[in-house]
C-alpha positions in Angstrom: -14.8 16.3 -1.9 -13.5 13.3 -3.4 -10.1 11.1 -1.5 -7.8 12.2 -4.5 -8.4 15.9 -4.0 -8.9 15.9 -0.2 -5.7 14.4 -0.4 -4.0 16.7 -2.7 -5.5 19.6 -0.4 -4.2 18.2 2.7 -0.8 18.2 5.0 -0.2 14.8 5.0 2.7 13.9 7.5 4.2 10.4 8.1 5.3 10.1 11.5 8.0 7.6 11.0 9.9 6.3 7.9 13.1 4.2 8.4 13.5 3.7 4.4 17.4 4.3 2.9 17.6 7.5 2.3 19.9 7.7 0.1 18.5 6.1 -2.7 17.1 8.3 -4.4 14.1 6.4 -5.3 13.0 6.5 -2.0 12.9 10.3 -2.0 10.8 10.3 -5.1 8.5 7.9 -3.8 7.6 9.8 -0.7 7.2 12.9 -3.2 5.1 11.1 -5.6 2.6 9.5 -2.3 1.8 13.4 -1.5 3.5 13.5 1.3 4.2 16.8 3.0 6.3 16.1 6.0 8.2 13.2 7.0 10.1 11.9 10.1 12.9 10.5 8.6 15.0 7.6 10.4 18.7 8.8 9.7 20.6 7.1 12.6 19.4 4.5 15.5 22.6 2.3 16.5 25.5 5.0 14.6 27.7 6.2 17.3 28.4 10.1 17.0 30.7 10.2 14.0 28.7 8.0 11.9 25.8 10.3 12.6 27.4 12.9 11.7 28.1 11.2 8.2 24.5 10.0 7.7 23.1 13.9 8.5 25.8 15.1 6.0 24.4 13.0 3.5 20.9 13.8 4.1 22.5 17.2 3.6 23.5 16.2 0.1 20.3 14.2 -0.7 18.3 17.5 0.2 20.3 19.3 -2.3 20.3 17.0 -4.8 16.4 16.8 -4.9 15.4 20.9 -4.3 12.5 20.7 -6.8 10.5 18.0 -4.7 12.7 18.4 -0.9 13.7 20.6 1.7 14.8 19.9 5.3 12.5 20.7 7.9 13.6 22.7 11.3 10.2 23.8 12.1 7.1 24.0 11.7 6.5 27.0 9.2 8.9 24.8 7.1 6.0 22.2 6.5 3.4 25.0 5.3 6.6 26.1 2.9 7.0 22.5 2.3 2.8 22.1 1.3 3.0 25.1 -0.5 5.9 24.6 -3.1 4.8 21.2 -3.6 7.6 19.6 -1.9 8.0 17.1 0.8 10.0 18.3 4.0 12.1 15.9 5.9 12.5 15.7 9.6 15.6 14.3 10.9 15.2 11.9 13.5 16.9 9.3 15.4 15.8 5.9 16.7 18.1 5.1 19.3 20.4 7.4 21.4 23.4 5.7 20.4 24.4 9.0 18.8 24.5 10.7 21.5 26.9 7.9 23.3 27.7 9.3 27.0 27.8 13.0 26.1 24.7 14.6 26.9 25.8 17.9 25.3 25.3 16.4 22.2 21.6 17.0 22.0 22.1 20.7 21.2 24.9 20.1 19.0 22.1 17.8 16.8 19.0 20.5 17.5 21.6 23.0 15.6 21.7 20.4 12.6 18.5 20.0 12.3 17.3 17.0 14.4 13.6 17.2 15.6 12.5 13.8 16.9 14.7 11.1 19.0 13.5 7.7 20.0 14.7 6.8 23.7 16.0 3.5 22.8 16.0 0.7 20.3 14.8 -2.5 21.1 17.4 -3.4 23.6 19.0 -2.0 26.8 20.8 1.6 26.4 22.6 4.4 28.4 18.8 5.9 28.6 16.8 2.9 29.4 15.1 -0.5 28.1 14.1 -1.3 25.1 10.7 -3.8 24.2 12.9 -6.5 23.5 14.9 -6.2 27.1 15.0 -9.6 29.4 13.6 -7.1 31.6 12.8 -3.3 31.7 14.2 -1.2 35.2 13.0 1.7 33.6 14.6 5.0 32.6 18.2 5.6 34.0 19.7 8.5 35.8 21.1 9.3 32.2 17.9 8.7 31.0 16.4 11.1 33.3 18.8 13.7 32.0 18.2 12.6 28.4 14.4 13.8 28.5 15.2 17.0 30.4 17.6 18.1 28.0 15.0 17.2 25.5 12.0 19.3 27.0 14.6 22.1 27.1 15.3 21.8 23.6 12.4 21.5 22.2 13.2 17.8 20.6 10.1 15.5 20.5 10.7 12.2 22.4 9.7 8.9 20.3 8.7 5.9 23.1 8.1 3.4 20.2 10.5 0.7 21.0 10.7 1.1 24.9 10.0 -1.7 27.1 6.7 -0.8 29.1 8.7 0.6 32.2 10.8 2.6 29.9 7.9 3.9 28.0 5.8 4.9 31.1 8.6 6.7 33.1 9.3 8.5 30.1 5.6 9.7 29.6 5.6 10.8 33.4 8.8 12.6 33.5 8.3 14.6 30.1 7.3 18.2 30.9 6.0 18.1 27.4 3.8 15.3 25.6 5.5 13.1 23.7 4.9 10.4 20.5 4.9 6.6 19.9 5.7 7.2 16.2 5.1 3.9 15.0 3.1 1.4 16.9 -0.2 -0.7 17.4 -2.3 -1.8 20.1 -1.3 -5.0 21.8 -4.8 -5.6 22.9 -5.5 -5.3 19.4 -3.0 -7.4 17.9 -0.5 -9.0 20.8 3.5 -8.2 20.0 6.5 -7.1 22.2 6.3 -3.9 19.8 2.7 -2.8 20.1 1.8 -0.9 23.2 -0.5 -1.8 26.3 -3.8 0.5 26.5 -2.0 1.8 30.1 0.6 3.2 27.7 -1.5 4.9 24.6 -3.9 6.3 26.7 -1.0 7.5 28.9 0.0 9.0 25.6 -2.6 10.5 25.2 -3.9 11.6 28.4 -0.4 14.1 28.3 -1.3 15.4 24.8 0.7 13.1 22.9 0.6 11.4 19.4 0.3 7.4 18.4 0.9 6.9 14.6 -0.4 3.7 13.6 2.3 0.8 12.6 2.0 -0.9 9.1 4.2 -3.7 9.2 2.3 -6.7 8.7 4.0 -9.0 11.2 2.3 -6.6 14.2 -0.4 -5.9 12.5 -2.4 -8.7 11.3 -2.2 -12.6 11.7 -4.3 -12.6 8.3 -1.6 -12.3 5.3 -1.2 -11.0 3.1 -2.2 -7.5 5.1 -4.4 -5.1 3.3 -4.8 -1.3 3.6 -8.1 -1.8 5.0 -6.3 -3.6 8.0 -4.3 -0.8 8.6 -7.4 1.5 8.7 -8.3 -1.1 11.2 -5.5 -0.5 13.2 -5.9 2.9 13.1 -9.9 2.9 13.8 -8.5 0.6 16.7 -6.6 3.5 17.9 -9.1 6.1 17.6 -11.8 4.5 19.6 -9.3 4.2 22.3 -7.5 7.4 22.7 -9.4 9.7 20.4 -8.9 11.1 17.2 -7.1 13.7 17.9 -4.3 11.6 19.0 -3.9 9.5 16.3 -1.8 9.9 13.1 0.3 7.3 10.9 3.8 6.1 11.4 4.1 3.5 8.6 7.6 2.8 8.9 8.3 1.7 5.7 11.7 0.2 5.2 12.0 1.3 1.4 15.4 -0.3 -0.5 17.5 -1.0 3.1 20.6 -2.3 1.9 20.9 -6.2 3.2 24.1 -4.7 5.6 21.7 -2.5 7.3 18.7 -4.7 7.6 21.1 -7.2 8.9 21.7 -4.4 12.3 18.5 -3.5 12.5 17.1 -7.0 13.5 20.6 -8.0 15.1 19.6 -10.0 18.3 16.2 -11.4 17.5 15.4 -14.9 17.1 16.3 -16.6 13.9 12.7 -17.8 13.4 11.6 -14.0 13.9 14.0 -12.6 11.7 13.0 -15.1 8.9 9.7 -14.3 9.3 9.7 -11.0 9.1 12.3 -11.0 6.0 9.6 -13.1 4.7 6.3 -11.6 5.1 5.0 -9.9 1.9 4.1 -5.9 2.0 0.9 -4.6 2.7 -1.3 -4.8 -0.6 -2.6 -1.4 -1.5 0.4 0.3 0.4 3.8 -1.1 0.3 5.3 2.1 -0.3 5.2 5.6 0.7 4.0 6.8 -2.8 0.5 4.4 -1.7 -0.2 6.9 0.9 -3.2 8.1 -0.9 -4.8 4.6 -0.2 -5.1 5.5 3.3 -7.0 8.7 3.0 -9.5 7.1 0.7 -9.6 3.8 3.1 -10.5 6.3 6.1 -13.0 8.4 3.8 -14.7 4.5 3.3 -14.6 3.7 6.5 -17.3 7.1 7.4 -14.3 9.6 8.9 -15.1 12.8 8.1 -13.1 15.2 6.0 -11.8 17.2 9.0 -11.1 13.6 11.2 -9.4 12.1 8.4 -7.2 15.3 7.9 -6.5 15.1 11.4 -5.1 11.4 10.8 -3.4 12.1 7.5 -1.0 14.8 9.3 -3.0 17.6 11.4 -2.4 15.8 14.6 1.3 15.5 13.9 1.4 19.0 13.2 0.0 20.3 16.2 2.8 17.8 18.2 5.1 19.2 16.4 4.2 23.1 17.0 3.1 22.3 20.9 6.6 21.1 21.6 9.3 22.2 19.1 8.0 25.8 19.7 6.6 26.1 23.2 5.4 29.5 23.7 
């Protein structure tokens, strides 16, 4: 079978996209890349009423674009998702901000639809540390609470911006396994944001999923970045931890306003920010409708049909099903 149609025939799933929403070019874009699920970033540092704002526009967005989107609450939503032809969205959060000191809140965002929350940003929370903490004491008693709650709902924790501490707690304490949606191997490529081989194997060890990061600035000190390094980083990946805990988590950052990129790199370095604002895309996937680059770069690189499905979405799949509907 040849990329195009393997791809066409797969579930493709992108564990992590943090791209505005509510342009609705983005929405096409993801459509138009084949994509059949996606965790999309809605809120990170909104407090609880400006999440509820961004979910009711999601809401709207959804509606707006019913020939090509749907939201996703579970997992039989992605096979109606692959067979209409549509992309399904999955609401997630990157920080939990949202949830600010009211822990009864997690149920309250399960019920609208949230599937996936990321324990904290790059900085210190009510929960714990974040990777770009002066230092990382590890989860909190909140924290403790936060994952709990979590495992009882059925909500997938995200541990791709906690400090090392953070992350490893989090891992330990989780009754279910759990997801670095979007990050690389630091032995691979060194960077506060990439994640120690103690951590992904960690990960992995507990039945959890790493989706491969394709931001150039932590993934290659060779730019302009190409899509074959990102096969790299995910072939990086798989000979650690094993294929069947590997998937992709992009995060693209499709038509962010200025005012929101501004917060989401508030309290780095000036250097790093310029840097990063500076870096050119990845050539031969800059954008979620590329995604079919990656399937044929894995078929090139000798993954199998059934591997390379497992990468493309399978293994987020299974997360999803082990612990949004534990049996």
């Amino acid at each position: 079978m040849n990329a195009a149609q393997l791809h066409r025939d797969s579930i493709i799933i992108d564990g992590l996209n943090a791209s505005w929403f509510l342009n609705d070019s983005v929405i096409e874009r993801i459509h138009q890349g084949g994509t059949t699920a996606v965790n999309a970033t809605i809120a990170a540092w909104h407090d609880p009423a400006g999440t509820l704002e961004m979910i009711a526009q999601v809401y709207r967005q959804m509606d707006k674009h019913s020939a090509i989107a749907l939201l996703v609450r579970s997992v039989d939503d992605i096979h109606t998702a692959k067979a209409a032809g549509k992309t399904g969205f999955i609401l997630g959060f990157q920080d939990t901000s949202p949830l600010a000191d009211m822990l009864y809140l997690l149920r309250a965002y399960h019920e609208l639809g949230v599937r996936i929350i990321q324990l904290t940003y790059n900085f210190e929370n009510r929960v714990g540390f974040g990777c770009q903490a002066p230092e990382d004491k590890g989860l909190t008693e909140f924290g403790r609470q936060v994952v709990a709650e979590m495992n009882q709902l059925g909500l997938l924790i995200d541990l791709s911006h906690c400090g090392p501490r953070t992350t490893l707690e989090a891992i330990e304490r989780s009754a279910t396994p759990v997801a670095i949606t979007h990050s690389n191997a630091a032995s691979q490529f060194p960077h506060p944001r990439n994640k120690s081989d103690e951590a992904l194997k960690a990960c992995a060890a507990r039945g959890g999923v790493i989706g491969a990061l394709s931001f150039p600035a932590m993934l290659t000190p060779n730019l302009p970045a190409k899509v074959d390094d990102y096969v790299n980083a995910i072939d990086f990946l798989v000979q650690m931890v094993g294929v069947d805990h590997v998937g992709l988590g992009p995060d693209f950052m499709e038509e962010m306003p200025q005012e929101v990129a501004a917060v989401v790199l508030a309290g780095l370095p000036v250097d790093v920010v310029n840097f990063m604002q500076s870096i050119p895309p990845v050539q031969g996937f800059a954008s979620a409708a590329e995604m079919p680059n990656v399937t044929a770069g894995l078929l090139a690189r000798g993954y199998s049909e059934a591997d390379t499905q497992k990468i493309m979405g399978g293994n987020w799949l299974q997360l999803y099903e082990q612990v949004w509907e534990p049996g």
